[in-house]
C-alpha positions in Angstrom: -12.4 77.7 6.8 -14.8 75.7 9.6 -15.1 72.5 10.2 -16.7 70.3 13.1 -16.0 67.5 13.6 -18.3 64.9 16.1 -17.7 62.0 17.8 -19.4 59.5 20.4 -18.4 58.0 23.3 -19.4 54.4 22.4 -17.3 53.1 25.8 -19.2 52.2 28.8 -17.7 54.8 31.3 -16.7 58.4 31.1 -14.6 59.5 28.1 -12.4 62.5 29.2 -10.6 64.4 26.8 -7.3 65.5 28.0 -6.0 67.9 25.4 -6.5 69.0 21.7 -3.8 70.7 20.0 -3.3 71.9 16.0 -0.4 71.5 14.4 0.0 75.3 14.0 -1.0 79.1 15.2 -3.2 79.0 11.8 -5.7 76.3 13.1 -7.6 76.5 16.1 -9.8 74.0 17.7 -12.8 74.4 20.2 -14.0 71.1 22.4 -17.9 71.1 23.3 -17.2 69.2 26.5 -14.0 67.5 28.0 -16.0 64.9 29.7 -18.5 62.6 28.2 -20.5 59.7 29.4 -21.4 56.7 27.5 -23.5 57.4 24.6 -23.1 61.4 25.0 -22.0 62.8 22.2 -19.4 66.2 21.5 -17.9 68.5 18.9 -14.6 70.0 18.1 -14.8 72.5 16.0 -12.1 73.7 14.0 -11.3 77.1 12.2 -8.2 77.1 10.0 -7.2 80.9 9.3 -6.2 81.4 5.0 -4.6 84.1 4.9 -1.1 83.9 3.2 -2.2 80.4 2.8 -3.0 79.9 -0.8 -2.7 76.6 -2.3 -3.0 72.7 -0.7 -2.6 72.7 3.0 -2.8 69.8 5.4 -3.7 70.5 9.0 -4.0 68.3 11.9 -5.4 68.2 15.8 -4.0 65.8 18.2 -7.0 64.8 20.6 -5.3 63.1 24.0 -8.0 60.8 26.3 -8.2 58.3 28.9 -9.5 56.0 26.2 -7.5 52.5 27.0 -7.5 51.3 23.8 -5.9 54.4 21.5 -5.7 57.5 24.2 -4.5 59.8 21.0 -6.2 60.1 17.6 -5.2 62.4 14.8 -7.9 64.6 13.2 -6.5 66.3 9.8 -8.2 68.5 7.3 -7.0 69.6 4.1 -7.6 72.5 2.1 -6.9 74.1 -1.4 -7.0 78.0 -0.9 -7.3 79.6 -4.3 -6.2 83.3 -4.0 -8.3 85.8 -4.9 -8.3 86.6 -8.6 -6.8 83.6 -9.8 
């Protein structure tokens, strides 16, 4: 499963992204661009691997800036893997 998600630096100086990490060796996540200037926008995109995984699952990535105001925000996707021939 892929999903990207996309986001804006709305602050008026640079936006640098310090660190993304998922919650498990399952998910893996991909930034565009660590550093972003006002008004420039970026992706992560993130591939969350099924396998063995059937049923409702709840992922998240843990995105770390130098955003003053909330440095760490929590991106979470959630799937319902229905196993083949079900």
């Amino acid at each position: 499963v892929n999903y990207t998600f996309t986001f804006t630096n709305k602050g008026t100086s640079e936006l640098i992204i310090k660190d993304v990490k998922s919650s498990c060796g399952c998910t893996a996540a991909l930034l565009s661009n660590s550093n972003l200037k006002p008004g420039q926008e970026g992706t992560i995109k993130v591939e969350f691997d099924t396998k063995n995984r059937a049923g409702k699952n709840t992922k998240t990535i843990t995105v770390q800036s130098n955003d003053p105001k909330d440095p760490t925000k929590i991106l979470t996707i959630y799937t319902d893997v229905i196993k083949k021939g079900s």
